[in-house]
Legacy VTK file of the C-alpha trace (Angstrom):
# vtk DataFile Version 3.0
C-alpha trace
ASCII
DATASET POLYDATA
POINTS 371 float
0.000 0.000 0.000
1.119 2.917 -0.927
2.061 5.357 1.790
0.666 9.361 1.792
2.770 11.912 0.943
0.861 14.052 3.726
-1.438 13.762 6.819
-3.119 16.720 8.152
-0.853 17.330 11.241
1.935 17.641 8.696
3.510 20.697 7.514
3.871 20.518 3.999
6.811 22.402 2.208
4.278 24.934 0.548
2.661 25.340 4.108
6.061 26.030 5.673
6.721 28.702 2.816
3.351 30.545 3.707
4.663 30.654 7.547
7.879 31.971 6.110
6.300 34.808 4.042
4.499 36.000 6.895
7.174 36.268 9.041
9.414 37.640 6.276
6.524 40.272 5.960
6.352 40.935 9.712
9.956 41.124 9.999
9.998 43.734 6.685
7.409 45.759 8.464
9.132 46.198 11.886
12.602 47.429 9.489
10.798 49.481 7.952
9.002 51.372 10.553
12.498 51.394 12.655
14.293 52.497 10.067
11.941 55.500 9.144
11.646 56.358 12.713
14.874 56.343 13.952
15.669 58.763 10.909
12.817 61.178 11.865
14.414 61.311 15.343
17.835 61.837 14.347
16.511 64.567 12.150
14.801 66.227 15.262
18.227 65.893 17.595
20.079 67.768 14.358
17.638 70.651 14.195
17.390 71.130 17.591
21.701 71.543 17.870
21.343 73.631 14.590
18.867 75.808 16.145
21.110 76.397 19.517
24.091 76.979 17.024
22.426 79.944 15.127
21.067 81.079 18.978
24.837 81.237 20.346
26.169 82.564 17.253
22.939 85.158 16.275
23.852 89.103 16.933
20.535 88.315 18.665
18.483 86.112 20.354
15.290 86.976 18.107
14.627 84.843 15.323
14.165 86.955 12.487
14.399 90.018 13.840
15.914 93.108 11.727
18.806 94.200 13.647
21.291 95.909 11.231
24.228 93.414 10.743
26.133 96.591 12.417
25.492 98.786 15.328
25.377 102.270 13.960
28.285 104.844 14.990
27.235 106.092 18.521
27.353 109.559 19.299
28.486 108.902 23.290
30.222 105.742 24.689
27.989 103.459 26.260
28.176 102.822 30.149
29.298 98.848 30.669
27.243 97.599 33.204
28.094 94.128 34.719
25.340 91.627 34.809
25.132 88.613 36.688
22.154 85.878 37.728
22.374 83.609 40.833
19.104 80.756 40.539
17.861 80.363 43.752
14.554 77.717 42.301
12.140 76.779 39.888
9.072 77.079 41.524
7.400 75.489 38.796
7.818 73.937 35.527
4.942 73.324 33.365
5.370 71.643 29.862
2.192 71.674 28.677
1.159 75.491 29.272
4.830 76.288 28.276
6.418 78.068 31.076
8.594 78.054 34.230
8.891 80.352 37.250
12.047 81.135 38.423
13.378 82.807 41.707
16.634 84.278 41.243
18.931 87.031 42.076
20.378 89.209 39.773
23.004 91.899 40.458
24.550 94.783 38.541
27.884 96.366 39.133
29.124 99.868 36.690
30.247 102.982 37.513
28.824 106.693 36.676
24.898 107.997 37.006
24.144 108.020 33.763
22.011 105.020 34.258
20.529 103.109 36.842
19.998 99.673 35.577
18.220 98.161 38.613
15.265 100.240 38.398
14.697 99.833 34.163
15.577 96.123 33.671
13.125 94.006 32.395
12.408 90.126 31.648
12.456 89.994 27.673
11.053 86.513 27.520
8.793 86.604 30.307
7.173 88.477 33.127
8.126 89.849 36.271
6.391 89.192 39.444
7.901 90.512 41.983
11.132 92.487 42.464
12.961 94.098 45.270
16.419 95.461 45.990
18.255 93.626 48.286
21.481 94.819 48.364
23.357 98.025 47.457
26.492 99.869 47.584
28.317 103.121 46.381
31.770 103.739 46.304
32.492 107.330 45.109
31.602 106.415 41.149
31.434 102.753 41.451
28.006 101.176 41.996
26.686 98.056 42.733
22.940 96.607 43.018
21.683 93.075 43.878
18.121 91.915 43.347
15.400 89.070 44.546
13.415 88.382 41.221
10.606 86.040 40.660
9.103 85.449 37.134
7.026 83.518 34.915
9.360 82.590 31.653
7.652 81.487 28.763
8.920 78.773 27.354
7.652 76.593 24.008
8.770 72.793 25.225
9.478 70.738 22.226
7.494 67.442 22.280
9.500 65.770 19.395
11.585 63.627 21.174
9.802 63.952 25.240
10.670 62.471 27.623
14.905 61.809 26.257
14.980 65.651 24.535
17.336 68.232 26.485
15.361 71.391 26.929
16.908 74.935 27.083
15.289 76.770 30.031
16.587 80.306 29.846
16.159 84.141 31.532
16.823 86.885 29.252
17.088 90.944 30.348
16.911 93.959 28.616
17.152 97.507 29.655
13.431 98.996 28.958
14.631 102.549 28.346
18.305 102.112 27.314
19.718 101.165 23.956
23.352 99.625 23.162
24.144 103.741 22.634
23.939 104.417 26.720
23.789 101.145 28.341
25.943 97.698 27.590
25.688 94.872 29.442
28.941 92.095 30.076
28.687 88.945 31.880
30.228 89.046 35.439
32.331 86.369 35.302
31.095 85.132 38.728
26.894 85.147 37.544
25.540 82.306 36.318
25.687 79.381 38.912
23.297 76.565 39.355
25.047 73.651 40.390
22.889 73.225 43.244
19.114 74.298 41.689
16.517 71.458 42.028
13.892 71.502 39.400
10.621 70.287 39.692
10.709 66.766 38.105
14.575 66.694 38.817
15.802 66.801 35.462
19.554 67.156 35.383
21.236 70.728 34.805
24.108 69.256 32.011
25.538 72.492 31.179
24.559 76.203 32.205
26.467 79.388 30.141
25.973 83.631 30.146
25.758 85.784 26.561
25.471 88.989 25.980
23.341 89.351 22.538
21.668 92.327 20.874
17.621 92.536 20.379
16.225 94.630 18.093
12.913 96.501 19.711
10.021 98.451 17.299
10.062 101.907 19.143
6.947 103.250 17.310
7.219 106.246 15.251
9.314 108.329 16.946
12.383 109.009 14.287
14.360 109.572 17.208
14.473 106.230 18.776
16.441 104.946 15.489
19.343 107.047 16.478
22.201 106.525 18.938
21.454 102.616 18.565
18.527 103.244 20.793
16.031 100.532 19.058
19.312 98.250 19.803
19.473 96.533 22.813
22.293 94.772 25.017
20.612 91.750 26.137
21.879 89.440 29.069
20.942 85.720 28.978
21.411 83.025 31.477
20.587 79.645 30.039
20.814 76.400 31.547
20.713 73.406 29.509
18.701 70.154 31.466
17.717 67.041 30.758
14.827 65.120 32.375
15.191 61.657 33.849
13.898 60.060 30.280
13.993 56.670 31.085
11.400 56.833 34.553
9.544 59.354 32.399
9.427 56.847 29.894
8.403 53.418 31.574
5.423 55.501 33.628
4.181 56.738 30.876
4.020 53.640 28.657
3.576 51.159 31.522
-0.088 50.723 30.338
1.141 50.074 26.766
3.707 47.767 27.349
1.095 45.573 29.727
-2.051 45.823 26.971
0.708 44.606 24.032
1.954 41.703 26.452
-1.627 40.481 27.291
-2.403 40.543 23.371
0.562 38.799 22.351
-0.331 36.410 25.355
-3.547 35.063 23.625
-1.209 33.131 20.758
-1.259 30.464 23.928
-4.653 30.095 23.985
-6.321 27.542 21.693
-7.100 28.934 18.101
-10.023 27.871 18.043
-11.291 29.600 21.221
-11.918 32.847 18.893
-14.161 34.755 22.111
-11.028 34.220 24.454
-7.992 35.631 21.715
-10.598 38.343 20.649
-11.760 39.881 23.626
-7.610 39.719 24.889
-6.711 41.624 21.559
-9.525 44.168 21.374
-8.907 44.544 25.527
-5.656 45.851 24.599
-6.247 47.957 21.980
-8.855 49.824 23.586
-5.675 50.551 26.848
-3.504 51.816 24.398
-5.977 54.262 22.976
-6.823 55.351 26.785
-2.552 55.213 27.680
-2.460 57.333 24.079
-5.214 59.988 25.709
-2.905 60.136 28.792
-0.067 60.616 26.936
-1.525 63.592 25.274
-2.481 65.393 28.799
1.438 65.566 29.347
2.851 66.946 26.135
1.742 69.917 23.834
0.300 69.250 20.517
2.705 68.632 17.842
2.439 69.675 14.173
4.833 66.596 13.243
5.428 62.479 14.124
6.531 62.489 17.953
8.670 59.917 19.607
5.397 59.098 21.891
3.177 59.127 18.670
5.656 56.188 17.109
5.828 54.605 20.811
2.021 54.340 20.205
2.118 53.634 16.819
3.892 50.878 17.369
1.832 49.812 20.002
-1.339 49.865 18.145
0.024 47.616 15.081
1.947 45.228 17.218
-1.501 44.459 18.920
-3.284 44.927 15.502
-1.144 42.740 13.787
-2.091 40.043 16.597
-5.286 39.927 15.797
-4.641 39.225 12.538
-2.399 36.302 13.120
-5.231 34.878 15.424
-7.766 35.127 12.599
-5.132 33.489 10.343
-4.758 30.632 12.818
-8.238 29.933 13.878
-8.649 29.459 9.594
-5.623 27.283 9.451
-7.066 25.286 12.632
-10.557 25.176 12.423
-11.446 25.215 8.425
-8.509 23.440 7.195
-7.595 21.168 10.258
-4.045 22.172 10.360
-3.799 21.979 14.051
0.150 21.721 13.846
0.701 24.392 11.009
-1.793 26.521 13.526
0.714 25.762 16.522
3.687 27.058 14.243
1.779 29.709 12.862
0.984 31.077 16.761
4.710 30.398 17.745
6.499 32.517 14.622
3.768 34.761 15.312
4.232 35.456 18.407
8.627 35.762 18.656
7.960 38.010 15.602
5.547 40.136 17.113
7.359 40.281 20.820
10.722 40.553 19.364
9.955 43.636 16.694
8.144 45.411 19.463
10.715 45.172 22.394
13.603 46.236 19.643
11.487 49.289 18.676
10.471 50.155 22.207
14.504 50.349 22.826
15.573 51.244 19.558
13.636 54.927 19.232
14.619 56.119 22.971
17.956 55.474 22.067
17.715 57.463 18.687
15.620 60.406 20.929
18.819 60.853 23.358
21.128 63.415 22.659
LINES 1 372
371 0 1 2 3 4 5 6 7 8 9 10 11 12 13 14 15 16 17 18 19 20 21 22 23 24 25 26 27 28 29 30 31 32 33 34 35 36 37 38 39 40 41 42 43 44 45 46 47 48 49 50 51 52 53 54 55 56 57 58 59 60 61 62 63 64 65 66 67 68 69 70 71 72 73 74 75 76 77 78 79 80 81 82 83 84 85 86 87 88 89 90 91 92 93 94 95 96 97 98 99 100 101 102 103 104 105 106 107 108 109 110 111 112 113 114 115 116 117 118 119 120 121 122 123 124 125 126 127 128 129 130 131 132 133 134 135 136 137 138 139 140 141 142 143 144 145 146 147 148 149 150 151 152 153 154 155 156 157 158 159 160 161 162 163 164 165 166 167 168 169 170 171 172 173 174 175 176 177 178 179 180 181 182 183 184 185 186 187 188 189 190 191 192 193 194 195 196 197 198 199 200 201 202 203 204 205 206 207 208 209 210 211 212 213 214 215 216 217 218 219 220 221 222 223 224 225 226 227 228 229 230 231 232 233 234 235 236 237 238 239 240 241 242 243 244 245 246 247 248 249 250 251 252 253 254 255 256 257 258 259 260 261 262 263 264 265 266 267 268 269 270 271 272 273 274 275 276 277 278 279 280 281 282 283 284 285 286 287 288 289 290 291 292 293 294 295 296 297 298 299 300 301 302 303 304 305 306 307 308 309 310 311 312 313 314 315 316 317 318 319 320 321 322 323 324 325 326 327 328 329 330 331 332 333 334 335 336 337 338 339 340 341 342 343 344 345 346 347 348 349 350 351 352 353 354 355 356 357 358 359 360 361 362 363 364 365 366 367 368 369 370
């Protein structure tokens, strides 16, 4: 008698090449998508340095603004006033309305009465909430002037690669009445220290640094103000450069996501042809990442472009999509065709596919997001 080629629990070579192409196209798919997105991030960590290069080496800190690439020839030599900013805190840091409030001390040291900085200073890039003097001093010509400051600094947080982006949190003062003609300002070489500031959310302070820029201001119509460099300001900036702790910012906010994808991958252990079971695990999920995707979305601002939490999601969504899929695939191969063995090899490429691809990206992208 002649012996089959085939019984039903056997995995025919054409069978094994279908198991193949579908993990050849899940493989494809998870390339792809890492490929693109770790790119796209890449991109976002060069535009952010080239955007700090053109602030550092800008004749000011305005993007855009029309300051004449040279100061016009001053009729009277301007008073140097030394500038200098101690943080004391950050009483607050909010990324989603975009802003901080800072509480620092900032102190001014020149010589002559021509001016009196301390009284006509002003916060260029935010507001000031309270101010008072004190400390003071006058030796014969020489003066010197410390002040307690609190304000709110505005402060557009870029959501591109949150939570593994470094942010630039900065305070930048202007004389209100002043231009470059009457008042500069230089950066005391002892201003600027925040070794020991604690931010709210302790990110890290990597790097902090002092400029002195111009700032171009609209003075109206009065012809007069164009003169003497008066509608060009000296500008003092204290910056500090921090960087959140990304990777406990990261896990609490995808906790949820990386449990729903886990219990959907779970359900390729679960007999194929118990449909409700798989099902109701898969859709489960997917309805926890949309919820974990609503959460995310009360942290960060709206972005006008791909975020790393949007592909974090993304990913997500089609790992636990593409589940679903490959139970539908098996319950056919089990229940209509009576493959129960090709069903059991389907579920197994299925799911190291599926688990691998994800875990890879889920590491991958962070990595690329980190400066």
């Amino acid at each position: 008698m002649k012996t089959p080629d085939h019984t039903p629990n056997m995995i025919t070579r054409k069978e094994a090449l279908m198991v193949a192409l579908w993990a050849a196209m899940l493989i494809a798919l998870y390339v792809v998508v890492g490929y693109l997105g770790v790119r796209q991030l890449h991109g976002y960590t060069a535009q952010t340095e080239e955007a700090r290069k053109v602030l550092i080496e800008a004749p000011t800190i305005d993007p855009g603004a029309a300051v004449p690439e040279t100061i016009p020839a001053l009729e009277t030599k301007a008073v140097d006033v030394r500038v200098g900013i101690c943080m004391n805190g950050v009483d607050e840091l909010s990324i989603k309305e975009a802003g901080w409030t800072a509480d620092f001390d900032v102190w001014f040291h020149w010589t002559g009465d021509e001016v009196s900085p301390g009284e006509t200073f002003r916060i260029f890039n935010g507001e000031i909430l309270d101010r008072k003097k004190i400390e003071e001093y006058v030796s014969g010509k020489e003066r010197y002037e410390r002040y307690r400051v609190k304000a709110r600094i505005s402060k557009s947080f870029d959501p591109s690669r949150f939570p593994f982006g470094d942010e630039v949190l900065a305070v930048g003062i202007e004389d209100e009445i002043h231009g470059v003609g009457t008042l500069m300002y230089v950066a005391d070489d002892n201003g600027g220290d925040s070794d020991s500031l604690v931010i709210p959310g302790n990110p890290s302070i990597t790097k902090s640094l002092t400029m002195v820029k111009l700032g171009f201001r609209p003075c109206g119509g009065d012809p007069g103000m164009s003169t003497n460099g008066a509608r060009t300001r000296s500008r003092f900036i204290f910056a500090m450069l921090v960087k959140p702790p990304g990777r406990e910012i990261y896990l609490k906010m995808f906790q949820a996501l990386f449990c729903s994808v886990a219990i959907a991958l779970l359900a390729f252990f679960v007999e194929p042809n118990d449909t409700q079971t798989r099902s109701a695990m898969g859709v489960g999920a997917f309805f926890v990442i949309i919820g974990n995707n609503i959460y995310v979305n009360t942290l960060i601002p709206l972005a006008d472009r791909v975020t790393l939490a949007d592909m974090i999601n993304g990913v997500g969504m089609a790992t636990i999509f593409l589940s679903l899929v490959g139970s539908a695939i098996s319950f056919h191969l089990f229940e209509r065709m009576g493959k129960e063995r090709l069903s059991r090899r389907f579920d197994t490429v299925s799911f190291v596919i599926l688990l691998a691809g994800f875990t890879v990206l889920i590491i991958l992208f962070p990595l690329a997001a980190s400066p």
